[in-house]
C-alpha positions as CSV (number, residue, x, y, z in Angstrom):
1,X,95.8,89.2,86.8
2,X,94.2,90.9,84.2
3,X,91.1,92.8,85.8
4,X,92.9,94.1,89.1
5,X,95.7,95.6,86.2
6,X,92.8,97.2,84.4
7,X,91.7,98.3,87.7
8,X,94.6,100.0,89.0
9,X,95.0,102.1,85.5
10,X,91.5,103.3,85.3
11,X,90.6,104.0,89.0
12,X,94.3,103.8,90.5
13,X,95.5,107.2,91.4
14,X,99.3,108.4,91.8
15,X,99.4,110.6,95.0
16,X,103.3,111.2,94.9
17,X,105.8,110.1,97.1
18,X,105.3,106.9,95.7
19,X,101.7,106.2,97.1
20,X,99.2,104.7,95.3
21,X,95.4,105.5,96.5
22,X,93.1,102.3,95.4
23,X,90.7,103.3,97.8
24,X,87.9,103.1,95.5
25,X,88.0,99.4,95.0
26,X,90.6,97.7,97.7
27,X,91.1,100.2,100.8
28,X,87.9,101.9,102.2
29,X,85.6,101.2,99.4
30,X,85.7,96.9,98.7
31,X,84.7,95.6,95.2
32,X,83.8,92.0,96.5
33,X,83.5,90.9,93.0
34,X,87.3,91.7,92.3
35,X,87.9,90.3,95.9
36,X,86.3,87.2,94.8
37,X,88.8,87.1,91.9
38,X,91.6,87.8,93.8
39,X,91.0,85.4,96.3
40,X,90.8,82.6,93.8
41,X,93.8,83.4,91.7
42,X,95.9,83.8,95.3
43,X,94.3,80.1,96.5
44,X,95.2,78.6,92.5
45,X,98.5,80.0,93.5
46,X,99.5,79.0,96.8
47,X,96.6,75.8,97.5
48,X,99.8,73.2,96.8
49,X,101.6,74.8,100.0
50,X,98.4,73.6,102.3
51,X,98.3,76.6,104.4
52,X,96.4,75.9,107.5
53,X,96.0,79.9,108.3
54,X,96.4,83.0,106.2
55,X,98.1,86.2,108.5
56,X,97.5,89.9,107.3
57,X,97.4,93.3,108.9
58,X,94.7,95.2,110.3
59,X,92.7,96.8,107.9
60,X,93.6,96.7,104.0
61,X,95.0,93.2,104.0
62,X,91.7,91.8,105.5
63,X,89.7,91.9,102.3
64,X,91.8,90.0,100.2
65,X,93.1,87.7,103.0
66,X,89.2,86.7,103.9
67,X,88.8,86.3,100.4
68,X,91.6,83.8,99.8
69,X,90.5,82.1,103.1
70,X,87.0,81.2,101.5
71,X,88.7,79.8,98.7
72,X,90.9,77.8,101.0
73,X,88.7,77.0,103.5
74,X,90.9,77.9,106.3
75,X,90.7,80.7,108.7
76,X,91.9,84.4,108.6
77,X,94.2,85.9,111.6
78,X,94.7,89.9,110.9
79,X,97.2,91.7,113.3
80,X,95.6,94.0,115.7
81,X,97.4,97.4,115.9
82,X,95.7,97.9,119.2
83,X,95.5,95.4,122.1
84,X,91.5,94.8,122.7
85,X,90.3,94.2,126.1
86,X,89.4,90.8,124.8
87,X,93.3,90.1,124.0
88,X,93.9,88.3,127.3
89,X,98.0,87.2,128.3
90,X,100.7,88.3,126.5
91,X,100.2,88.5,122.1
92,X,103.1,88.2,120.1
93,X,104.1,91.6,119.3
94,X,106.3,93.3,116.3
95,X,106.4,96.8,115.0
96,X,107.2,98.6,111.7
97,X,107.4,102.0,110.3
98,X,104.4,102.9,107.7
99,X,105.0,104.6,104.7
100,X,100.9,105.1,104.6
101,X,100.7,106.0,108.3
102,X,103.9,108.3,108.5
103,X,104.9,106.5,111.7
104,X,105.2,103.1,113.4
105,X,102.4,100.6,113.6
106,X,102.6,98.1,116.5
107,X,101.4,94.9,115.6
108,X,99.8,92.1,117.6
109,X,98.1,88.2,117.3
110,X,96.8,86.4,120.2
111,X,99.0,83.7,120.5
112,X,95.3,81.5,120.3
113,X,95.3,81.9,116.9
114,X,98.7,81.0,115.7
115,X,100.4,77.9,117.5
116,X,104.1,76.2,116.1
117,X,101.6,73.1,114.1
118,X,100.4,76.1,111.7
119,X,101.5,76.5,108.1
120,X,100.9,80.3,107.4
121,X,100.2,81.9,104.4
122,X,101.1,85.5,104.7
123,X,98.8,88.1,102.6
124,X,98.7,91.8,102.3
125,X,97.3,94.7,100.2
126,X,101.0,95.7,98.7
127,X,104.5,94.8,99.0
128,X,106.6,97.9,99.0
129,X,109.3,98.3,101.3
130,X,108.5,94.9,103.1
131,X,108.7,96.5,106.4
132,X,105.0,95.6,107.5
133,X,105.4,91.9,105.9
134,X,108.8,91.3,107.5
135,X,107.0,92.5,111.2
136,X,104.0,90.1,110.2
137,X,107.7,87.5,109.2
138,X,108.5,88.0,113.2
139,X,105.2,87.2,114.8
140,X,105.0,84.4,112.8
141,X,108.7,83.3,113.8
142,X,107.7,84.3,117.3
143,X,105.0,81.8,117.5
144,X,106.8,78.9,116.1
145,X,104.4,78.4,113.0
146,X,105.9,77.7,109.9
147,X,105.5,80.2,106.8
148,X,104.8,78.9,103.5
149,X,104.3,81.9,101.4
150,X,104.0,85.4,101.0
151,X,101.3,87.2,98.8
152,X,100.7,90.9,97.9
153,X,98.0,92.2,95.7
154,X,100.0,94.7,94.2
155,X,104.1,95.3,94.4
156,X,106.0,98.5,93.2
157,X,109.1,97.0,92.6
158,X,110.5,100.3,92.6
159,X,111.0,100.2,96.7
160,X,112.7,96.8,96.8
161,X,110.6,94.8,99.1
162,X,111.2,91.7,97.2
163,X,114.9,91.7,97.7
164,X,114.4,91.9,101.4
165,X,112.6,88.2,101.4
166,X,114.5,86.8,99.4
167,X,116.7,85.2,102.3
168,X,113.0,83.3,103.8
169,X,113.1,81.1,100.4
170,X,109.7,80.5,100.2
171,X,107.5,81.5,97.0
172,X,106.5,85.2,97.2
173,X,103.6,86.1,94.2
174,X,102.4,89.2,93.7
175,X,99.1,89.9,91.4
176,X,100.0,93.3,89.8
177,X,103.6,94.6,89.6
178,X,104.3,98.4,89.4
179,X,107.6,99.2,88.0
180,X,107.5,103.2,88.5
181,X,105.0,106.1,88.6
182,X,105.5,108.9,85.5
183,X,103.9,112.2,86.7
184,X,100.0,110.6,86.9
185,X,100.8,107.8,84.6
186,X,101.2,104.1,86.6
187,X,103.4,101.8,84.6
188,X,103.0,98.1,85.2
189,X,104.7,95.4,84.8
190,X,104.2,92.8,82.1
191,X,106.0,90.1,84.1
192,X,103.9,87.9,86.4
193,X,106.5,88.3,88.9
């Protein structure tokens, strides 16, 4: 996707340690017109699946997950990291160690909004290590639904988090591909996937 790789050269910013800040356009400040574009190419990629729900994690994933949701016209569950008094019974629960965060992030859906006749498309900001998609993987297992695909807005293939999926089988996209940080420099991948 041609305008999100722009993006991530221009504004993109390498804070070692293998962490990419995007803040200015994807996680604290949204540019809904990218979204929009996002959300489109992720619906022209994954519509033939018929997901009837699209699961993300609280906060980054929500943009791009809400945008993929319009174009599917289909709702949007985000995993709670903290149990609201609203959360009645018992919500499927997983946990997974942040590489953003520094420490584990608990994770939690209402078993309301996934029941075993979904068909879930799974969305999040990045695919890195997998670790916070294979928790979302779990609650997703844990509720009987069945998952159809796995999206990521950007991957650095550099951390491997596409091996660790491979053994789901299902089709796993990913818009932008970063194959390694030089110094400042971000290099991307020319391969769709």
């Amino acid at each position: 996707m041609e305008a999100l790789r722009a993006r991530i050269q221009r504004d993109g910013k390498h804070l070692g340690n293998g962490i990419l800040k995007v803040d200015s356009f994807m996680n604290h400040q949204i540019d809904p017109v990218l979204m929009r574009e996002i959300g489109l190419e992720f619906a022209r990629r994954f519509k033939h699946l018929n997901p009837t729900r699209i699961l993300t994690a609280e906060t980054s994933g929500i943009a791009p997950a809400l945008a993929t949701a319009m174009a599917l016209e289909i709702p949007v569950v985000f995993a709670r990291k903290h149990k609201p008094v609203t959360m009645g019974g018992q919500p499927f629960r997983q946990s997974a160690e942040s590489h953003t965060h520094g420490r584990r992030v608990e994770l939690l859906v209402s078993p309301e909004y996934l029941s075993a006749d979904d068909r879930i498309l799974l969305l999040d900001d990045f695919l890195a290590t997998a670790r916070t998609i294979k928790a979302l993987v779990r609650l997703i297992q844990e509720s009987g639904a069945t998952l159809v695909g796995i999206g990521a807005v950007i991957e650095k293939s550099f951390e491997g988090g596409r091996s660790e999926l491979l053994d789901l089988n299902i089709p796993v996209e990913s818009l932008a591909i970063i194959e390694k940080f030089e110094g400042d420099q971000i290099i991307l991948s020319n391969s769709r996937n």
